[in-house]
C-alpha positions as CSV (number, residue, x, y, z in Angstrom):
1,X,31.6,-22.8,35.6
2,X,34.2,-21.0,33.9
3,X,37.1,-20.2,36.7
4,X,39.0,-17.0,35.0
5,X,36.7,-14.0,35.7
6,X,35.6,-11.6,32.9
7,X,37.3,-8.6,33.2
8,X,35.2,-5.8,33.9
9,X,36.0,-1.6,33.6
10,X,33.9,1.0,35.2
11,X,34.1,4.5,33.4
12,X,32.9,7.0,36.0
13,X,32.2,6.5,39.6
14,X,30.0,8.8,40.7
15,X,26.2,8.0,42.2
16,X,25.3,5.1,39.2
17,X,28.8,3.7,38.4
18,X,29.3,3.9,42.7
19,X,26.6,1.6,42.9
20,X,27.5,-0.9,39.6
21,X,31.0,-1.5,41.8
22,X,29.5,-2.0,45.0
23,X,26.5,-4.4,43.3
24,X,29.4,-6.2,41.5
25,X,30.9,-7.0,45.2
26,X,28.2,-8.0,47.3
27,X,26.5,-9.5,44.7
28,X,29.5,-11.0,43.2
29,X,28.6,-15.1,44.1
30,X,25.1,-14.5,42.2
31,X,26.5,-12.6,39.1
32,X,28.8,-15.5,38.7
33,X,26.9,-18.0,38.9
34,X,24.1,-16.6,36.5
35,X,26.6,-15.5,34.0
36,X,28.6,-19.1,34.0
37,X,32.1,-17.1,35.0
38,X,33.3,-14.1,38.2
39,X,33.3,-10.9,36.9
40,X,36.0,-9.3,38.2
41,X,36.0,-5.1,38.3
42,X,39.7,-4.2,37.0
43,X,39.7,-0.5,36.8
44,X,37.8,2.4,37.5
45,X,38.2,5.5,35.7
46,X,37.6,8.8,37.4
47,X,38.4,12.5,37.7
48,X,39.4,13.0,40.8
49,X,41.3,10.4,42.0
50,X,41.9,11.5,45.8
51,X,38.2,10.8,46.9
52,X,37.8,8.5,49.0
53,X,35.2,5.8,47.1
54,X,33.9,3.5,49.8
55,X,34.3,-0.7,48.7
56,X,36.6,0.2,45.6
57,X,40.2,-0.8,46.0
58,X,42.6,2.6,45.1
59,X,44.9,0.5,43.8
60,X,41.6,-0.1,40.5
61,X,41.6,3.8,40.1
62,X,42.7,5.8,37.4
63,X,42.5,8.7,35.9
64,X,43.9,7.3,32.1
65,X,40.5,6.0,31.0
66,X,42.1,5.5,27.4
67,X,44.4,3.7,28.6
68,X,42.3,1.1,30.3
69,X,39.9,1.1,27.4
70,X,43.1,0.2,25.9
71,X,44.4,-2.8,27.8
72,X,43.1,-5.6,25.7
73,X,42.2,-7.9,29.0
74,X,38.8,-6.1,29.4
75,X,36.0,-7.6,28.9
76,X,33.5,-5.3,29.2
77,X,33.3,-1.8,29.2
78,X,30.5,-0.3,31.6
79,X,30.7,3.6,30.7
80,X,28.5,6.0,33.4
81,X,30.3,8.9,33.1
82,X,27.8,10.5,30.2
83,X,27.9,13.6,27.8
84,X,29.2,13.5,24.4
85,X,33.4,13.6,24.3
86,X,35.3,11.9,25.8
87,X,32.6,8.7,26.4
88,X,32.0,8.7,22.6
89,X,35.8,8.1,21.5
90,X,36.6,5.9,24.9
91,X,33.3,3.3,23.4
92,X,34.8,3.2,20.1
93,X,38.2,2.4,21.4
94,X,36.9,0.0,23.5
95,X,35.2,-1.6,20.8
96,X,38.6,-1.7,18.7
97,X,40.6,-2.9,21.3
98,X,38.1,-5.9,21.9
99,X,35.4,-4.8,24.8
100,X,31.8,-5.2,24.3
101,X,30.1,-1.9,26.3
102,X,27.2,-1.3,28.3
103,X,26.2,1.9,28.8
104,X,24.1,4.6,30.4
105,X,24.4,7.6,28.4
106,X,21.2,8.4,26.6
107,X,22.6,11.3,24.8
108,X,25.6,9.9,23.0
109,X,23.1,7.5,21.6
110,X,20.6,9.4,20.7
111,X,23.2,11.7,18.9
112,X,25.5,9.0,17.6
113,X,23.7,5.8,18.1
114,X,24.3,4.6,14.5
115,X,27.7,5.1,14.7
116,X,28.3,3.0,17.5
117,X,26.4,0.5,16.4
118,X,28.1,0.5,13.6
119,X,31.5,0.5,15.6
120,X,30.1,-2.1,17.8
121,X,28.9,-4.9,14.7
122,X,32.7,-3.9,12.9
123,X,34.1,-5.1,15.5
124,X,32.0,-7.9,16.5
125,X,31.1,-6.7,19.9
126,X,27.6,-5.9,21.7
127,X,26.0,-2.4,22.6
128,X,23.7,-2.0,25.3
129,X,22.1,0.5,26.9
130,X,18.8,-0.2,29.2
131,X,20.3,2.3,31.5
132,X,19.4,5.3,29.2
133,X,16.0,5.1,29.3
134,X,13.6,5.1,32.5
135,X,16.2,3.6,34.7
136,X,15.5,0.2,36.2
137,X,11.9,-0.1,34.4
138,X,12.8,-2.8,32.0
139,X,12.2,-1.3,28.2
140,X,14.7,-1.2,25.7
141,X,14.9,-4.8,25.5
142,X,11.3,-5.5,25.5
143,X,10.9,-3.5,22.8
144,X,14.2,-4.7,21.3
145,X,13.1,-8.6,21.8
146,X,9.9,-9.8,23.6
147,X,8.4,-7.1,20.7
148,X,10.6,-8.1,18.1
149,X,7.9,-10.5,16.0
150,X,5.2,-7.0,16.7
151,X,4.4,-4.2,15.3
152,X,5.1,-1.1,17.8
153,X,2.7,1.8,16.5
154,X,2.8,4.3,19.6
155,X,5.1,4.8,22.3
156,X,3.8,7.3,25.1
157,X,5.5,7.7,28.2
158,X,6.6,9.8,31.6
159,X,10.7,9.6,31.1
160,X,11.7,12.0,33.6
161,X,11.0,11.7,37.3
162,X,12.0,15.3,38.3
163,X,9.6,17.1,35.7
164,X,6.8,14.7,37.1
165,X,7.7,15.4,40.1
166,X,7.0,19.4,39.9
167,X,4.1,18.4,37.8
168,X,2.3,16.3,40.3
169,X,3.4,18.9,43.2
170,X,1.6,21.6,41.3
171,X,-1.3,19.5,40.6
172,X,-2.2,17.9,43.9
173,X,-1.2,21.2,46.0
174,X,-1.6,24.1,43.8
175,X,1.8,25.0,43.6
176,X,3.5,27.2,41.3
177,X,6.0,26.4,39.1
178,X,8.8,27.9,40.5
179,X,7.4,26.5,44.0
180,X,7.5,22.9,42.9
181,X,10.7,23.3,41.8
182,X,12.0,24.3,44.8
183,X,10.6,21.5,46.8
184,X,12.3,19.3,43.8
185,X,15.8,20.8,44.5
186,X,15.3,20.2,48.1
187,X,14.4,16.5,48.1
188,X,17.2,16.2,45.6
189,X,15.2,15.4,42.1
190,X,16.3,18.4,40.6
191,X,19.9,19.4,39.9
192,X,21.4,22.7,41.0
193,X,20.9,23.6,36.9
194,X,17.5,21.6,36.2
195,X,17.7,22.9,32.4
196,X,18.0,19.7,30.9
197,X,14.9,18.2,32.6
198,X,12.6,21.0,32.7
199,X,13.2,21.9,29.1
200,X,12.5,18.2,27.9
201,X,16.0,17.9,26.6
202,X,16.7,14.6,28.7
203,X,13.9,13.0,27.6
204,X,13.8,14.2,24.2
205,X,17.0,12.0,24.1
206,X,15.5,9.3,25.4
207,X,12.5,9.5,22.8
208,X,15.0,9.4,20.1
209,X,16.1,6.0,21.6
210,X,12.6,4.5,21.9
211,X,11.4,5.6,18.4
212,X,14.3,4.6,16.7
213,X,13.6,0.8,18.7
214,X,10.0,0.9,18.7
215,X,10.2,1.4,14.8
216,X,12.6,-0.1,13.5
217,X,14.3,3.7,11.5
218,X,16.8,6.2,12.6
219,X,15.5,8.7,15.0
220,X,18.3,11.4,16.0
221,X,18.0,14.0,19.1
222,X,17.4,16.5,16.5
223,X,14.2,15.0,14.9
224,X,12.8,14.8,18.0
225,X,10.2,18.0,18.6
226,X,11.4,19.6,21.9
227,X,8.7,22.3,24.1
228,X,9.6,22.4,28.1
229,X,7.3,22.8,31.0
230,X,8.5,26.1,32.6
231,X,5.2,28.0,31.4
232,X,2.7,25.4,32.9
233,X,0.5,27.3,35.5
234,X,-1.6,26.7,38.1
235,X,-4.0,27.9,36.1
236,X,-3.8,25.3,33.4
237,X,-4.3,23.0,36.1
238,X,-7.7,23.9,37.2
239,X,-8.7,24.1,33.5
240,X,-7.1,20.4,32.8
241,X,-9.0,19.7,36.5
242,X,-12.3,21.2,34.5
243,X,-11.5,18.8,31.4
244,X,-11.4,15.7,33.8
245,X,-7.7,15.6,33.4
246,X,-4.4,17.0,34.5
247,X,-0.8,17.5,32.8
248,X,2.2,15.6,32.9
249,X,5.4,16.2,30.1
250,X,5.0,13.1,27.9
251,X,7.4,11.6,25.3
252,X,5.5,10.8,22.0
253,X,6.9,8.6,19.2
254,X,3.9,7.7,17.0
255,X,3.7,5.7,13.9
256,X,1.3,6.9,11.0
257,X,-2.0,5.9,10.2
258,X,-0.4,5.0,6.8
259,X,2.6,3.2,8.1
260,X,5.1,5.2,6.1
261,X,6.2,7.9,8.8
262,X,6.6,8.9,12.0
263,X,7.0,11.2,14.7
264,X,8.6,11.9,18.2
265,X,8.1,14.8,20.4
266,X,7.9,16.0,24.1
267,X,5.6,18.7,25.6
268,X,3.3,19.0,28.6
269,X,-0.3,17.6,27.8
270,X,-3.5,17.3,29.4
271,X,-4.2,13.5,29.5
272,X,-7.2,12.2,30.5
273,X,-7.7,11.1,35.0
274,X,-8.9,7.6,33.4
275,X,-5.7,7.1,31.5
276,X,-3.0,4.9,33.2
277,X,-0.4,7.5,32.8
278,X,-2.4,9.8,34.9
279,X,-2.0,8.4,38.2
280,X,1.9,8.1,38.0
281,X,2.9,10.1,41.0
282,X,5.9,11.4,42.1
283,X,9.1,11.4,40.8
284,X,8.4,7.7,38.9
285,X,8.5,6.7,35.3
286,X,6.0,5.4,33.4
287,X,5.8,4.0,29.3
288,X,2.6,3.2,27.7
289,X,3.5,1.0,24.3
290,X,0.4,0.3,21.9
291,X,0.9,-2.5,19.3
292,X,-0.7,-4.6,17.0
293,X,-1.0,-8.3,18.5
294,X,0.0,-7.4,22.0
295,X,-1.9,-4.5,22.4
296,X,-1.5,-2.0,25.6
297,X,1.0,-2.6,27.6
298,X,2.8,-0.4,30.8
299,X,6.1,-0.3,31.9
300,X,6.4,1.6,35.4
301,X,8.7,2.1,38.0
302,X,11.3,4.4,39.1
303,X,13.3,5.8,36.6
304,X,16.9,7.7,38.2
305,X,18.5,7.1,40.8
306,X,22.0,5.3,41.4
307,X,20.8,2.1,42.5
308,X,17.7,1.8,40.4
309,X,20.3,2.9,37.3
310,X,22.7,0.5,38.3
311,X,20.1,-2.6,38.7
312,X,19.8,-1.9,34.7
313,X,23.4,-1.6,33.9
314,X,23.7,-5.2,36.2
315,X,21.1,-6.6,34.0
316,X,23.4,-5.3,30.8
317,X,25.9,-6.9,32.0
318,X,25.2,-10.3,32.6
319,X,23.5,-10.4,29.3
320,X,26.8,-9.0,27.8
321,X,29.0,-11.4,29.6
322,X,26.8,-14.4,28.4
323,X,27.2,-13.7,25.2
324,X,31.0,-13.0,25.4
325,X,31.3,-16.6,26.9
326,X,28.8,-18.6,24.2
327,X,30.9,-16.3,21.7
328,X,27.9,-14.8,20.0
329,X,26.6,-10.9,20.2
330,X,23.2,-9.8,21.3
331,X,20.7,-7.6,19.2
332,X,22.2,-4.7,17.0
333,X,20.7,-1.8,15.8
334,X,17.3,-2.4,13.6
335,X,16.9,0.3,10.8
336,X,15.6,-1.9,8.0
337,X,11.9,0.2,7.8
338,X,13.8,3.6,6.9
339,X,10.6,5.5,7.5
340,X,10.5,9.1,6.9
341,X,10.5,11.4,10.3
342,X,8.3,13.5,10.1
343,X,8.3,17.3,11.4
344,X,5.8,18.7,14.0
345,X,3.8,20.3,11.6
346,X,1.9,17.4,10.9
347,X,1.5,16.0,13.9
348,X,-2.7,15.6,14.4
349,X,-3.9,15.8,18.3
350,X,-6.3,18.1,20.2
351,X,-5.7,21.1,21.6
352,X,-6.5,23.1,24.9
353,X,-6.3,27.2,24.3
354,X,-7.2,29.9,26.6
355,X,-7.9,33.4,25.1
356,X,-8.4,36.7,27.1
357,X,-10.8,38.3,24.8
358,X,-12.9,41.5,25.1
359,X,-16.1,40.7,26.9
360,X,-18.5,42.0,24.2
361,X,-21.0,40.3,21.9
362,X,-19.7,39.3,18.8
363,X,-16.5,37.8,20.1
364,X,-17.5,33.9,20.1
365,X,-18.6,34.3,16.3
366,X,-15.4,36.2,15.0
367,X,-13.3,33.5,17.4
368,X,-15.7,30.8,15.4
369,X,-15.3,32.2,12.2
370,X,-11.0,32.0,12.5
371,X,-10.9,28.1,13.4
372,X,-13.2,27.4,10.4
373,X,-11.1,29.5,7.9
374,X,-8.3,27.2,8.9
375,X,-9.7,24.2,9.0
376,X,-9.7,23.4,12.7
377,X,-13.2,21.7,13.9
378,X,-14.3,22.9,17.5
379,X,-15.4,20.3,20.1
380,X,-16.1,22.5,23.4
381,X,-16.3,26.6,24.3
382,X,-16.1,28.0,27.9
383,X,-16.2,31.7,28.3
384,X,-16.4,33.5,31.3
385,X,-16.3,37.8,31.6
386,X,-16.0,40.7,34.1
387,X,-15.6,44.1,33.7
388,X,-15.2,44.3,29.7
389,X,-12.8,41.6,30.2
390,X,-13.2,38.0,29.7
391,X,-11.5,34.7,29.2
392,X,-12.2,32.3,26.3
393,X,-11.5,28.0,26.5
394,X,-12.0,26.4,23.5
395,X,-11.1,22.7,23.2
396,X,-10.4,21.4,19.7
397,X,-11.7,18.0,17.6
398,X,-7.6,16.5,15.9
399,X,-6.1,19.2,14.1
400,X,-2.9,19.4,12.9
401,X,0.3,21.2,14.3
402,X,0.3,23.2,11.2
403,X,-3.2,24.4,11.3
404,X,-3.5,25.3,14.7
405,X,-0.5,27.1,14.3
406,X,-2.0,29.1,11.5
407,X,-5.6,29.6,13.5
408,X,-3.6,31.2,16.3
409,X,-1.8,33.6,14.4
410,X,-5.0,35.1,13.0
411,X,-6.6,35.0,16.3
412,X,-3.7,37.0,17.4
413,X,-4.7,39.8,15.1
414,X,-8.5,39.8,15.9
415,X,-9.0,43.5,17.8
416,X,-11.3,41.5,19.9
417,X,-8.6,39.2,21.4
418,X,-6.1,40.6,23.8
419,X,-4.0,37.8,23.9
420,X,-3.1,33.6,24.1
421,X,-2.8,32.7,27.4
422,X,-2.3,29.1,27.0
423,X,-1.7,26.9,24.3
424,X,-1.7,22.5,25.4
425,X,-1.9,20.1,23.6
426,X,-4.8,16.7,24.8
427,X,-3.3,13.1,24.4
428,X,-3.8,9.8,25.4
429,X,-7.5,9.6,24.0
């Protein structure tokens, strides 16, 4: 075993990069001893200096992180500190100055990931990032390598524990929204500002990253559709109970039938009770990946959290710090295919939609008459009606984004039809 440690520099220090230092200590007889060579933390970079940071020697801390990405004894670069600036000029100046990184920050790379792969393969340096999607559940590098030889044609997946959380609250109790999200703030799952979960922004990011793996093309944050789950209702789950299903926010990145496109979206959906991804409780993470020779496979587990973050930037790590001893990178970024990315629009599924309609005769037929005109093939009607009132289900065969889009607007102008309650969309079939 090599005797001079790898030098090791920790860019944020708050509940993930808290637990990479104190992993790196107690486990620090292990790490070595997989890796070949110590690792030895030399600086952590932080805001606030004057907090007291339990294990972490003050004499590491800074508050100059360009200047430690600058020193030119580091190693590696492990950068938790997230967002877009500085973290996005501090990983390409660690590449220059001679650091490989490992990092957690799913929306850098899902914005920029190109560019710092290509920063990271000028310099001769590796980039990795299992951190940035689903936490510990090991996934980015089985779709980067055990999948390498396949072909990945649908990626669908629970990324974000505190929306499933709410979701499986309001399923299994008959919560509200706003009820379940309260509980979630409570327990700690949801942040004082849950906008980012609860509006599928976070793992809207983290589709980009799969999709742009899983498929071997460039998938930025915006080609990635984008519909949040604040308008779920109880009421759409005891129609999705009625289906034989319930609703979870799901991350979609599917190839084509024809192999020349694809797509990637999050919304809620109404998957089906016998589908694995139905039964993931909780605030845990889940990813379903169809392909051709392995077939279905599930990664699950839990999927934030400082220590179950930090077991994935530890597993970064000593991956990075083998291949900084044999002298050799590990996988860069894979964009041979080049396939087009296509918009929602043409995105083909079923579709869940709940009318309040007048509660006369006629109304089924005129409702009928508006799907056919736009091409949209009905599978199943439920209508119930009280007092002139009445409410409409109809579940769709696959129609297209674009069609359905174009059915509703006409239903909207029907006399008979006093509004669109609901609109979800059925996967997992």
């Amino acid at each position: 075993m090599r005797t001079r440690p790898l030098k090791v520099a920790l860019l944020g220090c708050g509940v993930v990069g808290s637990e990479v230092a104190r992993i790196m200590t107690t486990h620090a007889d292990d790490l070595a001893a997989r890796i070949g060579a110590p690792v030895e933390l030399a600086g952590v970079a932080v805001r606030r200096p004057g907090k007291v940071r339990q294990g972490i020697d003050p004499g590491l801390v800074t508050t100059d992180a360009t200047a430690l990405v600058k020193r030119g004894d580091i190693d590696v670069v492990v950068e938790v500190i997230g967002g877009i600036e500085p973290a996005r000029t501090l990983i390409t100046t660690a590449f220059e100055h001679g650091a490989s990184v490992v990092s957690a920050n799913k929306a850098l790379l899902a914005q920029d990931g190109a560019a710092l792969h290509a920063a990271a393969e000028q310099h001769g340096r590796d980039l990795y990032y299992e951190a940035a999607v689903a936490g510990a559940i090991p996934l980015i590098r089985p779709l980067r390598e055990s999948l390498a030889g396949d072909k990945v044609n649908r990626v669908l997946g629970i990324v974000n524990g505190t929306t499933n959380f709410i979701l499986d609250k309001m399923d299994t109790t008959g919560a509200g929204y706003q009820e379940a999200l309260d509980e979630a703030t409570a327990l700690g799952y949801a942040e004082a500002d849950p906008t980012a979960d609860v509006e599928g922004f976070d793992a809207a990011a983290k589709a980009a990253i799969l999709a742009g793996i899983g498929f071997h093309t460039r998938v930025r944050l915006d080609d990635v559709y984008r519909e949040g789950m604040t308008e779920v209702t109880a009421a759409d789950f005891r129609s999705a109970k009625e289906m034989g299903c319930t609703i979870k926010l799901l991350a979609i990145c599917e190839r084509s039938a024809d192999g020349t496109s694809v797509t990637a979206r999050v919304h809620p959906a109404m998957i089906p009770l016998t589908h694995p991804l139905a039964s993931v409780r909780g605030a845990y993470n889940a990813v379903f990946v169809e392909s051709d020779a392995a077939g279905q496979l599930m990664f699950y587990g839990p999927g934030a959290g400082g220590s179950p973050t930090a077991s994935a930037v530890l597993g970064d790590l000593v991956a990075v710090c083998r291949n900084r001893l044999s002298g050799t990178t590990g996988p860069g970024e894979s964009a041979y295919a080049d396939l087009t990315v296509s918009p929602m629009g043409q995105v083909v599924t079923r579709y869940h939609i709940s009318l309040d309609v007048a509660d006369k005769p006629g109304v089924l037929a005129q409702v009928a008459t508006v799907f056919a005109e736009h091409g949209v093939s009905i599978d199943t009607v439920r209508q119930q009606g009280k007092d002139g009132e009445a409410s409409l289900v109809v579940v769709t065969h696959r129609a297209s984004d674009a069609s359905l889009s174009g059915t509703v607007e006409a239903l909207r102008k029907l006399d008979t039809v006093r509004g669109v309650a609901s609109i979800m969309r059925v996967e997992g079939e």
